[in-house]
N, C-alpha and C positions, 0 to 999 in steps of 0.2 A: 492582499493581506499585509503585502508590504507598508501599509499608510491607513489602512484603516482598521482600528482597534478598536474592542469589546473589552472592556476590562471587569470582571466581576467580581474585583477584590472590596467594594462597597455595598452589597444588596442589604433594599431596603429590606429584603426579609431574609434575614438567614435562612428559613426553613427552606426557601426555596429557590435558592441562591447556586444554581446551574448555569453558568451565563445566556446558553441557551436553551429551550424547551422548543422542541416543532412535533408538530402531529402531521401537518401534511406542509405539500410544496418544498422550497429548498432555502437553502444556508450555503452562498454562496463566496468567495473571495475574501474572507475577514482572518484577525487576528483574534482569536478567541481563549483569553488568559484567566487566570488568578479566581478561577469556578469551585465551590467547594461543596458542591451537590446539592440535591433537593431531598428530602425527606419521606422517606416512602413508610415506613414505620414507625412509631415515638418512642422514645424512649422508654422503660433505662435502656433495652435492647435497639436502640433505633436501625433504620435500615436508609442510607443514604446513595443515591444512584448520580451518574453523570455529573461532575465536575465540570468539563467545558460544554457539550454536547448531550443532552438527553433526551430524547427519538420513544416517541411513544405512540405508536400505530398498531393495527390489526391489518388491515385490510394492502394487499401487495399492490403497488410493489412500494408502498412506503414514502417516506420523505428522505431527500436529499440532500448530504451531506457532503459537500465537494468543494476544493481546493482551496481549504482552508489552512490555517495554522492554528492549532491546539497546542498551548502547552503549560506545563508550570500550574496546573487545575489540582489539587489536592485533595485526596478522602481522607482524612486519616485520624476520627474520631476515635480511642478506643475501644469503646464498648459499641459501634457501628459495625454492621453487615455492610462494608462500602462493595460496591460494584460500580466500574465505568470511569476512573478518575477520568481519561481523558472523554469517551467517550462510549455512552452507554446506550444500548437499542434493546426496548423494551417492544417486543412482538418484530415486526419486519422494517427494512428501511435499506436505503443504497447508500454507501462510504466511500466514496471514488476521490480518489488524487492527493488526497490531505497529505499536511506533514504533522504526524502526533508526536510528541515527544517533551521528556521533560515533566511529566507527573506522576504523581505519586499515588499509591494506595497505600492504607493500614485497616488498621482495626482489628475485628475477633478473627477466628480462624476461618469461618464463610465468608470472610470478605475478597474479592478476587479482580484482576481485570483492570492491572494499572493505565494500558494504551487506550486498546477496544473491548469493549465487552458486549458480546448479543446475549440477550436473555428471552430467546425467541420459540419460547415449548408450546406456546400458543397458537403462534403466529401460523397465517394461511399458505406463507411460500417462504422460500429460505432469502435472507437479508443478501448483499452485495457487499464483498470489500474487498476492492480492488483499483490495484495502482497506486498504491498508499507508503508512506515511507514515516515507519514507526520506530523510533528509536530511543535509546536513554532515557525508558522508563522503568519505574522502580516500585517494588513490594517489597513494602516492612513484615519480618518476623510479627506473628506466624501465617502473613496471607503470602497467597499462590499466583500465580499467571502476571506475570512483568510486562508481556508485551501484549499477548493477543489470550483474548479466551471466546473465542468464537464459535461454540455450536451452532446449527439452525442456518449457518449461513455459507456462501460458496466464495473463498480465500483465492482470489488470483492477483497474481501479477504484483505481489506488495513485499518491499522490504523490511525486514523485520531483526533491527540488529543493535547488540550494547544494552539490550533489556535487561532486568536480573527479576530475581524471585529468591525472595528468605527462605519461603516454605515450602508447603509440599506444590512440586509444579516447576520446570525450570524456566526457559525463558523465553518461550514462542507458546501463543494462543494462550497466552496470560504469562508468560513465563515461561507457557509450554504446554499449555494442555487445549486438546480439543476433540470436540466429539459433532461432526458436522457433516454438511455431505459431500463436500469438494476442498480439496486443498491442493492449487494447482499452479507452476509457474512461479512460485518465490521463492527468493532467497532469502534464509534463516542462517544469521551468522553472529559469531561472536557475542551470544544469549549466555548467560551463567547461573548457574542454582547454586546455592548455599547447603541443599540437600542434593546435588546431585541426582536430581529427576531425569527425566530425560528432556531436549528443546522440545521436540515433536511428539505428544502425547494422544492416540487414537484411542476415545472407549465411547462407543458406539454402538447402539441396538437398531440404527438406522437398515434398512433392507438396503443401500448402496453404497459402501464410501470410496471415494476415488483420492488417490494420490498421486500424480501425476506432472512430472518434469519438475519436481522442489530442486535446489539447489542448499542443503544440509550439512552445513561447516564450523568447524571451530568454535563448537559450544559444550561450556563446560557441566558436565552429564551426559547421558547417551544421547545420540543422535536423535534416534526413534524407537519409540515403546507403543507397541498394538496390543492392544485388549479387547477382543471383539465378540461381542455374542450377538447374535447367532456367527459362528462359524463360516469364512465362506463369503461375507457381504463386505469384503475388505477385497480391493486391487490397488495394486502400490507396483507403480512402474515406472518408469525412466527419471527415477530421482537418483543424483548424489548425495551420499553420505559420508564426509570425508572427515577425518582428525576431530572427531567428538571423543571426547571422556572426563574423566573415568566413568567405564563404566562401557565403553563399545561404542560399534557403530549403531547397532538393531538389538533391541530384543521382545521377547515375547512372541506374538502370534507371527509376527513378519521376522522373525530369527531365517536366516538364509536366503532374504532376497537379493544379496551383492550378485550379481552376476548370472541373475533372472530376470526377464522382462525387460530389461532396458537398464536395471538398477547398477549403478557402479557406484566404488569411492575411489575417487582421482581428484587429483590436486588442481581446484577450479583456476591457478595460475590470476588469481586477481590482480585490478592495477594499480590498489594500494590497498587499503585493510587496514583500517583502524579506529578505538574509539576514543573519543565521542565520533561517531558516526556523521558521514557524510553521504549523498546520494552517490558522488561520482567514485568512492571509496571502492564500492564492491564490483564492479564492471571486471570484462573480462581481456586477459592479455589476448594479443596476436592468434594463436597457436592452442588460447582453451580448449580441451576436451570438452566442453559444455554448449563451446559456439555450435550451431545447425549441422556445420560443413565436417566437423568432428565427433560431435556426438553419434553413441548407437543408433541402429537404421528405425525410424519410425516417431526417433526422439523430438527433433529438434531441438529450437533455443531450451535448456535448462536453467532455470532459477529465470529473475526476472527481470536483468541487467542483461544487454551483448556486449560487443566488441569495443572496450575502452579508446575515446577517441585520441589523436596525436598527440602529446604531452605540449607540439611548439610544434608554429608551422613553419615551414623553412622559407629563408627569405624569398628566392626566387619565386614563390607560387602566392605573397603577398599580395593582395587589389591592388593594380596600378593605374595612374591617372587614366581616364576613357573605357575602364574595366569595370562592366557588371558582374557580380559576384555573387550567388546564393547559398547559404549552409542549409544544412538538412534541419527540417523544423524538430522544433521538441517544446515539448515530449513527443514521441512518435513511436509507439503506438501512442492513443489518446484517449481521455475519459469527456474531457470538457474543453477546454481548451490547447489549441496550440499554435508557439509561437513561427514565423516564418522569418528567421534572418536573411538580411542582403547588405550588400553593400555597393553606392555607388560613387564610381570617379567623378563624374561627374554630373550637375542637377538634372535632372529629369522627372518627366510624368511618371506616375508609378499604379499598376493595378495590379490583383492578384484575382484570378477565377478560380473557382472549386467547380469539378466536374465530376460526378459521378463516374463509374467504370466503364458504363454502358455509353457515356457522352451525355449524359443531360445536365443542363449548369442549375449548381446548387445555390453560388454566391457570388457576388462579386465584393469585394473589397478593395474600396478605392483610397490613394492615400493622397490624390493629388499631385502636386508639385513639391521635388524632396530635393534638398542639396547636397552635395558631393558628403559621402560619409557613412558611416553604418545608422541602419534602420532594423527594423523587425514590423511585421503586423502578424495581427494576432485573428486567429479563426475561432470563432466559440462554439463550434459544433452545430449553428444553426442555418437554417435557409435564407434567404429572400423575406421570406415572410414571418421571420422572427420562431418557427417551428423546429423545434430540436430533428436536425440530422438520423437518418437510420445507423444504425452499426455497418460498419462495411470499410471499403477499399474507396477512396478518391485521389483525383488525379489536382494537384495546385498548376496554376498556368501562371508564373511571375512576369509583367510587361513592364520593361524602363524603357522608354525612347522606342528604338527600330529593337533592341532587343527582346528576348521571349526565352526562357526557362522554365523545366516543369519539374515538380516534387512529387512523389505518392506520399499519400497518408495512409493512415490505416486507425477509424473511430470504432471504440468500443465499448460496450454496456455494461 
């Protein structure tokens, strides 16, 4: 995405002027800008969907929408029903890795869903979005949901922070609302409402909804608001909820879950925090109560950042000349790809193998002949034979010269 750009501030058809449209297959590595939706209903009332991204499938598990960059996409007719400025899923679809951020919604007051928006009541199976880093996106008075508004679909592992919302809705799952069946593993921080909603908004007729290990911070409105009927279909465990207001940490059906279940508010101790939002922003100190080793028994990692790496490495442990050197790949976990840094003193051959848990080799990546210096090769989650990788745990085997170092991964769906 760094060099290759979609730009859809020229469509030949306004009407239909989503930079992209996919029903099936994937949307891969682009820069996808300047989208101002395609037209779902005409005017005077028009109803306009997907700004940069518009996903329209039935049938699971959808089309794939991954590591991309979204931004700057705009709805903001006002007599438009906008949904989806950055990206909108119309029935099911998978969202792994993106960075959305930077668009905008407006319009009447149904208009919702400045980041992601799933519009998935039809749909055969719940959408994917996860590993996604959504931020400083924005709803104009009087629409709702800034960052995420995702029912229908299962929320992991995604950062979601610096959003806002005018209207009713604060700043996670559009601002802040959602009604879906998993929301699990991210951190929500630093979302604001103009009405003081809450970030985290549960209303849900679904027979299951699960909450579990959020990281829920510093947004302005309550933390978390549950509404649930039927009674009883709502678990909400090992999240924090920390320095939300006005307006509390919880309220509604999940009033009193601090210090049930695994639920705490404790000061996530981040290693820096601020917006305009950055990925490495919301990571965690040394000593977080949030890190595995701290957290209550059953929890693990909470939110979806760990342990903030060294601000500066100290000289003495610098690569030095005849020194093979390897850093921990990242992203790690992984949705699609990840890269493997190294660094060598001096030229050498260079391979990397991927091995399964069990020992059977998935991939070999070879780079050749490299000279003295930092390198990275990159693994895209597939085989030998060009077949996307199962989800699991594999082992990297890095070879320079007479040298050999191994990295675990960890590929997820």
């Amino acid at each position: 995405p760094a060099v290759t750009v979609i730009d859809g501030g020229s469509p030949r058809n306004p009407d239909s002027a989503s930079v992209v449209i996919i029903t099936r297959g994937s949307i891969e590595g682009f820069d996808l800008r300047n989208g101002v939706g395609t037209m779902i209903t005409p005017p005077p009332y028009e109803t306009r969907w997907g700004g940069g991204v518009l996903t329209m499938s039935d049938p699971a598990p959808g089309p794939l929408v991954a590591s991309n960059w979204i931004h700057d996409n705009r709805l903001v007719a006002f007599n438009a029903s906008n949904k989806g400025a950055g990206i909108h899923i119309a029935g099911v679809a998978r969202v792994i890795s993106n960075r959305v951020f930077a668009n905008e919604v407006g319009g009447r007051a149904s208009s919702e869903g400045a980041g992601i928006e799933v519009n998935g009541q039809h749909a055969t199976a719940l959408s994917v979005i996860e590993g996604n880093e959504v931020f400083d996106n924005h709803a104009r008075p009087p629409v709702e949901h800034g960052g995420l508004f995702c029912p229908w679909a299962a929320v992991r592992m995604n950062i979601v922070a610096c959003n806002s919302a005018d209207g009713r809705g604060s700043a996670f799952i559009g601002g802040s609302a959602t009604s879906g069946s998993i929301l699990e593993g991210n951190t929500i921080v630093a979302n604001w409402s103009n009405t003081l909603e809450a970030a985290v908004y549960i209303d849900t007729n679904f027979p299951q909804y699960t909450v579990f290990g959020n990281n829920i911070t510093h947004n302005v409105g309550p933390g978390l608001l549950c509404y649930v009927s039927p009674p009883g279909s709502l678990v909400v465990e090992c999240n924090n909820i920390y320095s939300n207001g006005p307006g509390g940490q919880v309220e509604g059906a999940c009033s009193g879950i601090i210090g049930q279940n695994g639920n705490i508010s404790v000061d996530p101790q981040y290693g820096g925090g601020q917006c305009p939002s950055t990925h490495g922003d919301w990571c965690l100190g040394a000593d977080s109560p949030l890190l595995p080793a701290n957290s209550p028994p059953g929890c693990g990692l909470i939110g979806a950042l760990g342990e903030c790496p060294p601000i500066a490495v100290p000289e003495v442990v610098l690569p030095r000349p005849g020194v093979f050197w390897v850093l921990d790949p990242r992203p790690n976990p992984f949705a699609v790809r990840t890269e493997i840094p190294f660094h060598l003193g001096v030229p050498a051959e260079v391979e990397v193998t991927i091995y399964g848990v069990l020992g059977r080799k998935v991939r070999t990546l070879r780079a050749g002949s490299l000279g003295a210096g930092d390198h990275e090769l990159v693994w895209d989650a597939r085989d030998d034979g060009g077949r996307r990788a199962a989800a699991g745990g594999y082992v990297a085997v890095i070879r320079a010269g007479s040298h050999e170092v191994t990295r675990t991964l960890l590929l997820v769906w």
